[in-house]
HTML snippet that shows the backbone in 3Dmol.js (N, CA, C, O; Angstrom):
<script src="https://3Dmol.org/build/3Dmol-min.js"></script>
<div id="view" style="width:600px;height:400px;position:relative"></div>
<script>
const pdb = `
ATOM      1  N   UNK A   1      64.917  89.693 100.407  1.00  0.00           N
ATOM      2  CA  UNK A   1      65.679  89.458  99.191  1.00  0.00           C
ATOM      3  C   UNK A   1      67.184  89.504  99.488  1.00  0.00           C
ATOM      4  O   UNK A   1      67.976  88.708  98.984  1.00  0.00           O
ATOM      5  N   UNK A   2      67.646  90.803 100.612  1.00  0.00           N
ATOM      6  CA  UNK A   2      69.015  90.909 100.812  1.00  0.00           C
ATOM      7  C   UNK A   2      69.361  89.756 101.598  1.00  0.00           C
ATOM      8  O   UNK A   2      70.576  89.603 101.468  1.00  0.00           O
ATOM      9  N   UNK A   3      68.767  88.653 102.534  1.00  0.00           N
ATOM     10  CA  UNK A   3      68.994  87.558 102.997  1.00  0.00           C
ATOM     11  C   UNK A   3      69.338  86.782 102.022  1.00  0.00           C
ATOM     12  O   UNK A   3      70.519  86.447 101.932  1.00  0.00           O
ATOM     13  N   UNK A   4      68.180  86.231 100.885  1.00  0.00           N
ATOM     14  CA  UNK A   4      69.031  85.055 100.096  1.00  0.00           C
ATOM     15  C   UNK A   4      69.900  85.039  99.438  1.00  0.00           C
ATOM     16  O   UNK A   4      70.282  84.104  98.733  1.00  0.00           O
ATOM     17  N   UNK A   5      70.509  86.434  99.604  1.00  0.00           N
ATOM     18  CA  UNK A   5      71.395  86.228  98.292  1.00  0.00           C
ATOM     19  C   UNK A   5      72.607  86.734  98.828  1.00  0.00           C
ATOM     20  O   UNK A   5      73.556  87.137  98.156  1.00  0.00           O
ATOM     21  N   UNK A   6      72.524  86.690 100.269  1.00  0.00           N
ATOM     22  CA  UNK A   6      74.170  87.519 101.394  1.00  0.00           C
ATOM     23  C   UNK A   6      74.907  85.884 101.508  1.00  0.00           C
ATOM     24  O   UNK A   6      76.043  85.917 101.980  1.00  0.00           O
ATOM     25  N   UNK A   7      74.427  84.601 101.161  1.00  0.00           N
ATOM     26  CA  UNK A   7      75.744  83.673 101.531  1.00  0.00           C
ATOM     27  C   UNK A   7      76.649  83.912  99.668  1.00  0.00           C
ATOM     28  O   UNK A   7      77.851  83.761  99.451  1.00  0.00           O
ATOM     29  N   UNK A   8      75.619  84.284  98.682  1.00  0.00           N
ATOM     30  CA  UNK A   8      76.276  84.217  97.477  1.00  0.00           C
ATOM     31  C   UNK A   8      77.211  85.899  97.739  1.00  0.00           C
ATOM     32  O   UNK A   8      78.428  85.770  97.606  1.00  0.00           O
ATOM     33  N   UNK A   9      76.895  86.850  97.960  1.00  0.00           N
ATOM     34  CA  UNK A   9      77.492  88.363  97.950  1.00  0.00           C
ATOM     35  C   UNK A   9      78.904  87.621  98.908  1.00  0.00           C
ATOM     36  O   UNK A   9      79.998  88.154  98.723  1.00  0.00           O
ATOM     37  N   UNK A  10      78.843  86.596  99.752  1.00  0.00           N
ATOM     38  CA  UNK A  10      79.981  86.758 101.019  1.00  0.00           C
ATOM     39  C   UNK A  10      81.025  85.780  99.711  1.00  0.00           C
ATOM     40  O   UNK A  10      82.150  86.182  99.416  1.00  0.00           O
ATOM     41  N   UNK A  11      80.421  84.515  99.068  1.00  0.00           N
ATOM     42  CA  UNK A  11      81.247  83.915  98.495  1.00  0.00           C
ATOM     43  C   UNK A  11      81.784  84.735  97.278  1.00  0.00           C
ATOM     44  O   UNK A  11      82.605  84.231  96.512  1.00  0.00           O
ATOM     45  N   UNK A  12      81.239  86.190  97.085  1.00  0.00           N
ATOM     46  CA  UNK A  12      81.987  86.479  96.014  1.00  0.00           C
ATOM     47  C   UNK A  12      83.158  87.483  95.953  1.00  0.00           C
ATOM     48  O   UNK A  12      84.058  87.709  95.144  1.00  0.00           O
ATOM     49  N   UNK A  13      82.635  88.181  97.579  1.00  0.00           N
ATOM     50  CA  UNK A  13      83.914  88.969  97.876  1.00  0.00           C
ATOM     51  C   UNK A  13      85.155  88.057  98.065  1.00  0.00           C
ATOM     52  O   UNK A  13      86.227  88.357  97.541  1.00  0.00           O
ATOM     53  N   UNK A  14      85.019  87.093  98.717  1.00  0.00           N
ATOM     54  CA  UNK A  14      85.977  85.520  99.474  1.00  0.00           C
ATOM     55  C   UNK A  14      86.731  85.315  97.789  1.00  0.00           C
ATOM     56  O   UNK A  14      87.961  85.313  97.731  1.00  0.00           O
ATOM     57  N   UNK A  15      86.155  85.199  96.878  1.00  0.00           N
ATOM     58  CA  UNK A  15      86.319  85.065  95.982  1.00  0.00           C
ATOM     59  C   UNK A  15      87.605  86.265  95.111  1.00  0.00           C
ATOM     60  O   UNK A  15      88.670  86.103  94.514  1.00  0.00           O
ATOM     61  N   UNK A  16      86.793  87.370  95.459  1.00  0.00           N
ATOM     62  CA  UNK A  16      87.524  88.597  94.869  1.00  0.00           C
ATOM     63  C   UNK A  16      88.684  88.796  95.979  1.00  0.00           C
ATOM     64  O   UNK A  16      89.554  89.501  95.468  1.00  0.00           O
ATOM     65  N   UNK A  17      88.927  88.545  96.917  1.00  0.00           N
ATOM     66  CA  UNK A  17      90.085  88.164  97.981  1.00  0.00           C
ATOM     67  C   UNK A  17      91.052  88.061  97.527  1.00  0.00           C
ATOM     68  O   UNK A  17      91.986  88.781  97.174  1.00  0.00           O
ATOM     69  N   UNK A  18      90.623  86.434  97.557  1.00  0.00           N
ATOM     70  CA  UNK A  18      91.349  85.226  96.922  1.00  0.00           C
ATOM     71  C   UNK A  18      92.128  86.073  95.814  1.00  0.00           C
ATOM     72  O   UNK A  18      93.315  86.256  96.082  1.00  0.00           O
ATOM     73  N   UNK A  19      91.702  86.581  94.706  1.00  0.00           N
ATOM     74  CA  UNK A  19      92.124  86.917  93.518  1.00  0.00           C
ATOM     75  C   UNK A  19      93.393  87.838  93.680  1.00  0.00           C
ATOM     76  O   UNK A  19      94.568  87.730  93.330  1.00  0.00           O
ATOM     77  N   UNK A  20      92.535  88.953  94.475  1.00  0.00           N
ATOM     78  CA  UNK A  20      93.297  89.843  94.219  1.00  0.00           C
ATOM     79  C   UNK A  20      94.975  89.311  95.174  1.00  0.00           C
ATOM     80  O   UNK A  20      96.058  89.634  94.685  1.00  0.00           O
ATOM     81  N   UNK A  21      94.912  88.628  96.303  1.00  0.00           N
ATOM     82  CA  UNK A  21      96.031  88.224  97.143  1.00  0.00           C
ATOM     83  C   UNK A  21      96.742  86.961  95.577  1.00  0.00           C
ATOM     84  O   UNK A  21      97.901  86.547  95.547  1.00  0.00           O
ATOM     85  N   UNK A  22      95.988  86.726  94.825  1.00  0.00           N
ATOM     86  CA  UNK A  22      96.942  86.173  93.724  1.00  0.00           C
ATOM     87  C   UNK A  22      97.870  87.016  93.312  1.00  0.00           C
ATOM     88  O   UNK A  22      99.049  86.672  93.401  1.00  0.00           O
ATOM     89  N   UNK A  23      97.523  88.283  92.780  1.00  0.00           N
ATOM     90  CA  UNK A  23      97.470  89.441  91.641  1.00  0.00           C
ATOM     91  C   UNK A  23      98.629  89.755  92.596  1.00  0.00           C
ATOM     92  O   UNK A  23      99.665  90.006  91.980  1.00  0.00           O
ATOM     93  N   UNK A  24      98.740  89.810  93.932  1.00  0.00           N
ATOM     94  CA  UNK A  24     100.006  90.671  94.764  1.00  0.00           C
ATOM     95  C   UNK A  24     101.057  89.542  94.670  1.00  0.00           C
ATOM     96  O   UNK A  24     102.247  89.733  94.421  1.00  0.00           O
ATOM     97  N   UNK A  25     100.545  88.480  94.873  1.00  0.00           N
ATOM     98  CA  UNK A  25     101.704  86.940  94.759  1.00  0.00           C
ATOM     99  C   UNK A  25     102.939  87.264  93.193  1.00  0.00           C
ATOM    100  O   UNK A  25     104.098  87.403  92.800  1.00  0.00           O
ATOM    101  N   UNK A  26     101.742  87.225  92.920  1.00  0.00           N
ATOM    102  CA  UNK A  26     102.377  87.615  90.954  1.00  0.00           C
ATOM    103  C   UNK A  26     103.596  88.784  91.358  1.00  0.00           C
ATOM    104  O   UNK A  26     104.808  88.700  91.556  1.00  0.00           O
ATOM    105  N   UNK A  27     102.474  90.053  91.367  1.00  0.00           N
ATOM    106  CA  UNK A  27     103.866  91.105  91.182  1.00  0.00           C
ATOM    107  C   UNK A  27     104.931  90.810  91.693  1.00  0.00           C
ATOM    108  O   UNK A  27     105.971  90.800  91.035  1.00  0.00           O
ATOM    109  N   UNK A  28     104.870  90.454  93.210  1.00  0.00           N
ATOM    110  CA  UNK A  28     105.861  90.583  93.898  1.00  0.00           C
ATOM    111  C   UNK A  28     107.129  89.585  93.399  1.00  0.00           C
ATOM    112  O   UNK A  28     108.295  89.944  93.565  1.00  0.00           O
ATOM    113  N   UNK A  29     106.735  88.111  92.683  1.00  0.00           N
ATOM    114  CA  UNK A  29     107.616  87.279  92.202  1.00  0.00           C
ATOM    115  C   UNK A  29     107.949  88.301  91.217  1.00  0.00           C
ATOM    116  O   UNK A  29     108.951  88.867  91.654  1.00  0.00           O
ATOM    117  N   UNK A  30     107.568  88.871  89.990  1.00  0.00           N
ATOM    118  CA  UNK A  30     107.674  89.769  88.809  1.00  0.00           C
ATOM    119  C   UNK A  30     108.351  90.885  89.517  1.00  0.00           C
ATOM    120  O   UNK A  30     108.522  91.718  88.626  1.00  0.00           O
ATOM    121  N   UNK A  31     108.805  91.341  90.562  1.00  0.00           N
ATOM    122  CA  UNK A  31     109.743  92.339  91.276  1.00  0.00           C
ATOM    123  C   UNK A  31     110.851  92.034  91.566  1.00  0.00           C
ATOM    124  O   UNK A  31     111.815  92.792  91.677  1.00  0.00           O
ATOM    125  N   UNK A  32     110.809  90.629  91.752  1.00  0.00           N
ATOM    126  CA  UNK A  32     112.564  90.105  92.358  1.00  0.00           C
ATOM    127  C   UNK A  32     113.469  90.095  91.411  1.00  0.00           C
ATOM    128  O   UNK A  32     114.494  90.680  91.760  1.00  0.00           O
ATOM    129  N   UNK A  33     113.504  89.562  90.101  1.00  0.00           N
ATOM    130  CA  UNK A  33     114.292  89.865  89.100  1.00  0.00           C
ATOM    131  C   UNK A  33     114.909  91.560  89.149  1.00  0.00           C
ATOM    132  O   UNK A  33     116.003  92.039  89.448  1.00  0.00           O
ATOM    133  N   UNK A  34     113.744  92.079  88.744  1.00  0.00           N
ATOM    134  CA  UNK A  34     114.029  93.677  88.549  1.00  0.00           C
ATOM    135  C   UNK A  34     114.817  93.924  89.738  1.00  0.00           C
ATOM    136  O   UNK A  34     116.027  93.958  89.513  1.00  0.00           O
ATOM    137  N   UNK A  35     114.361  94.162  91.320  1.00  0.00           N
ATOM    138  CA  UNK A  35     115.353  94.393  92.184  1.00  0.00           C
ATOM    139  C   UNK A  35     116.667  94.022  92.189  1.00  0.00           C
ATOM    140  O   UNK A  35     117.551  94.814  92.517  1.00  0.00           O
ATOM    141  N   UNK A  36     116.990  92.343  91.693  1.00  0.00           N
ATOM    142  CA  UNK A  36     118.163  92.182  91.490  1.00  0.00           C
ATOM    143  C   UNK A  36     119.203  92.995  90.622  1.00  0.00           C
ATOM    144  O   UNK A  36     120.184  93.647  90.979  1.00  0.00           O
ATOM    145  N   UNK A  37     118.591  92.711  89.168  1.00  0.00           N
ATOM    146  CA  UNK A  37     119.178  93.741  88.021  1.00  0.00           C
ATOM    147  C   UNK A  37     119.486  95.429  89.133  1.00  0.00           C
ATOM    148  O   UNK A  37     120.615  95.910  89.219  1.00  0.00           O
ATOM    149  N   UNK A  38     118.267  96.056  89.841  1.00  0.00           N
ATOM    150  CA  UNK A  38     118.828  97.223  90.180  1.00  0.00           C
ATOM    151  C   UNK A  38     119.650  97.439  91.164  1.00  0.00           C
ATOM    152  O   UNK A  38     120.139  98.567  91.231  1.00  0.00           O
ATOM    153  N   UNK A  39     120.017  96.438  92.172  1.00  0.00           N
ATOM    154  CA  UNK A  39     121.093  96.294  92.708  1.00  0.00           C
ATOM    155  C   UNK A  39     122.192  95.930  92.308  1.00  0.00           C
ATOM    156  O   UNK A  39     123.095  96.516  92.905  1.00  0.00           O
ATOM    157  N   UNK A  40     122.560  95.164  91.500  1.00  0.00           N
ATOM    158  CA  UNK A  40     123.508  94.855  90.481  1.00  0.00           C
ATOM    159  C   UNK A  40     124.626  96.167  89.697  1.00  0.00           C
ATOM    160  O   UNK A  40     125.826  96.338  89.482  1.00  0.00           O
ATOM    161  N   UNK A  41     123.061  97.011  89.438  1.00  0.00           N
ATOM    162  CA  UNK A  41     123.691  98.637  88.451  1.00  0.00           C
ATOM    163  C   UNK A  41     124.061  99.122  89.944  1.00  0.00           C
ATOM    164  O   UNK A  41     125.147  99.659  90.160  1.00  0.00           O
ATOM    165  N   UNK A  42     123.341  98.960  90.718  1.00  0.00           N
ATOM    166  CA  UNK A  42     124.025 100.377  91.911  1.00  0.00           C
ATOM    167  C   UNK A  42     125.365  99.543  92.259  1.00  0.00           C
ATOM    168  O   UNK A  42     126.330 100.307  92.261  1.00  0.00           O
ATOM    169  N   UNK A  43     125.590  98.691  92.447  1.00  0.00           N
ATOM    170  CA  UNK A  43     126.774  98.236  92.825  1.00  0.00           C
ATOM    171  C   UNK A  43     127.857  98.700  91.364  1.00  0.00           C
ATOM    172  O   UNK A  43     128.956  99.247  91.452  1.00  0.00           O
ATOM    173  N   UNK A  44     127.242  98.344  90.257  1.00  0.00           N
ATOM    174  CA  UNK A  44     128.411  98.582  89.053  1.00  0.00           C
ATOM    175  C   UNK A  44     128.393 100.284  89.092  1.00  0.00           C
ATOM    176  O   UNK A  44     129.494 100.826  89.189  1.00  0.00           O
ATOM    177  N   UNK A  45     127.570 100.871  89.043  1.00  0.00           N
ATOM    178  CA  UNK A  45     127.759 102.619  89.195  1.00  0.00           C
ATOM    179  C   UNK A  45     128.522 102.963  90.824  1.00  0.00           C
ATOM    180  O   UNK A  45     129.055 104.030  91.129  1.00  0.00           O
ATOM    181  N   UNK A  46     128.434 102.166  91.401  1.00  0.00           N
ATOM    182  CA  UNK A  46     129.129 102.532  92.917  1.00  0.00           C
ATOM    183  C   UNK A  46     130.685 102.466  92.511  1.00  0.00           C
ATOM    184  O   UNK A  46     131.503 103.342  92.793  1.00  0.00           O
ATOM    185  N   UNK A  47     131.001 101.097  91.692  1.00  0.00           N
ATOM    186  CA  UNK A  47     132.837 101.108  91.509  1.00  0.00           C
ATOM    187  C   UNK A  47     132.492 102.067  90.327  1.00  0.00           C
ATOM    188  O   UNK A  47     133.516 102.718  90.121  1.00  0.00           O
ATOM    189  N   UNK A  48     131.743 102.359  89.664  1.00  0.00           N
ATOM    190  CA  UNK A  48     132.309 103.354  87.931  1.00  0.00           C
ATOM    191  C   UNK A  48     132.837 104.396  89.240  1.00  0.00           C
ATOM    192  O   UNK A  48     134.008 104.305  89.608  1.00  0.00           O
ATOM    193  N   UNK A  49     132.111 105.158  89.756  1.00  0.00           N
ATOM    194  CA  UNK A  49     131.890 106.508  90.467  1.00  0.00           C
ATOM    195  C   UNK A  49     133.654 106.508  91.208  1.00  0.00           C
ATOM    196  O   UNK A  49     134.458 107.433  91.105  1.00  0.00           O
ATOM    197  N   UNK A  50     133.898 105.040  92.008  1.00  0.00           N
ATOM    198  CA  UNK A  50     135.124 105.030  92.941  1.00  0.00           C
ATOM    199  C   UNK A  50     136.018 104.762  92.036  1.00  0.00           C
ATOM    200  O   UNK A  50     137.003 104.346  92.645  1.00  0.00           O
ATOM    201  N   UNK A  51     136.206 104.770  90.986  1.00  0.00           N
ATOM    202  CA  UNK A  51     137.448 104.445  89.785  1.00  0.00           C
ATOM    203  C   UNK A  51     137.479 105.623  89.773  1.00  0.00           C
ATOM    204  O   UNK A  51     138.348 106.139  90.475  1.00  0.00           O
ATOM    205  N   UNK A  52     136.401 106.683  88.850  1.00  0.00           N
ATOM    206  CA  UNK A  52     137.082 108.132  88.184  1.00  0.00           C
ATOM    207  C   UNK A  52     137.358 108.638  89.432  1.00  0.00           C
ATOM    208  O   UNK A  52     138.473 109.156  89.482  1.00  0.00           O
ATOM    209  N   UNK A  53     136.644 108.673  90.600  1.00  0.00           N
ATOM    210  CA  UNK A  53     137.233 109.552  91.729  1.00  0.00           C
ATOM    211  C   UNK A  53     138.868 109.420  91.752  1.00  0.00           C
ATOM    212  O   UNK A  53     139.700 110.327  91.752  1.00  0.00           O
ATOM    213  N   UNK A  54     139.007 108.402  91.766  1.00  0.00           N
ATOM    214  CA  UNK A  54     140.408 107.800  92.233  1.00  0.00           C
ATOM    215  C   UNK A  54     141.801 108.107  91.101  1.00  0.00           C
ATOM    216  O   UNK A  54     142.996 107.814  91.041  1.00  0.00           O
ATOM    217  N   UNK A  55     140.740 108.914  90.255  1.00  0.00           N
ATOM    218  CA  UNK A  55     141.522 109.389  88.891  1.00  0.00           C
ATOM    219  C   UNK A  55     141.955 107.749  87.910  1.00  0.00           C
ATOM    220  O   UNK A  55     143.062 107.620  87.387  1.00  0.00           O
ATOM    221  N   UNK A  56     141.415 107.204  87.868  1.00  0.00           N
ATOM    222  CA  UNK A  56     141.509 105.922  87.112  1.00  0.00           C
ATOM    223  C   UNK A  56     141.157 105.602  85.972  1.00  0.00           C
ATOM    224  O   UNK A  56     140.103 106.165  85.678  1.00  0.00           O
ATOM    225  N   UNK A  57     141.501 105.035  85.278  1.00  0.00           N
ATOM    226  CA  UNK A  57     140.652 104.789  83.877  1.00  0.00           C
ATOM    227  C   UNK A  57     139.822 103.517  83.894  1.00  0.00           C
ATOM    228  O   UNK A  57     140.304 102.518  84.428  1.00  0.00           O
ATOM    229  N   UNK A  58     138.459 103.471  83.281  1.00  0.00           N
ATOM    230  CA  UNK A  58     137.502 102.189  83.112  1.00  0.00           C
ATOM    231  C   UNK A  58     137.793 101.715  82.350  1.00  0.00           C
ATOM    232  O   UNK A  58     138.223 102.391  81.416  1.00  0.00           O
ATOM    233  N   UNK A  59     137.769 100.539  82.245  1.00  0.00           N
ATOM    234  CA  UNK A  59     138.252  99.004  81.250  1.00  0.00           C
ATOM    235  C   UNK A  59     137.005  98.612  80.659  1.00  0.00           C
ATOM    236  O   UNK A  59     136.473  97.574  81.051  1.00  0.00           O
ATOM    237  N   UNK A  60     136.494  99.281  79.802  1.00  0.00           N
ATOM    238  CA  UNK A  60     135.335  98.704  79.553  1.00  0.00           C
ATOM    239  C   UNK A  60     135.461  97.860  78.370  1.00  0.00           C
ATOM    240  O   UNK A  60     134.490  97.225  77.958  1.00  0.00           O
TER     241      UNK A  60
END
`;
const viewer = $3Dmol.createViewer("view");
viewer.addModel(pdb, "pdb");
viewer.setStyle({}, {cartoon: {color: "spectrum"}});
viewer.zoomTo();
viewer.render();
</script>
């Protein structure tokens, strides 16, 4: 019984593979935005931080 039915069990893991290497495709595009935005703040909190050090006032 476990013979006829191991080419369907192989096509369904191949299957669940497939999927899940979608599911990582996804996030990772759905991460690049966000990384940008959080590099963006560390760079804008990097000059807030080197202004008040510098005794300066922010122009906001």
């Amino acid at each position: 019984m476990e013979e006829a039915y191991a080419p369907l069990y192989r096509q369904l893991e191949e299957e669940k593979r497939i999927h899940l290497r979608r599911i990582e495709a996804d996030e990772r595009l759905a991460l690049e935005p966000l990384e940008k935005s959080l590099a963006e703040l560390k760079k804008l909190h990097a000059e807030i931080v080197a202004v008040l050090e510098s005794g300066g006032k922010l122009a906001l």
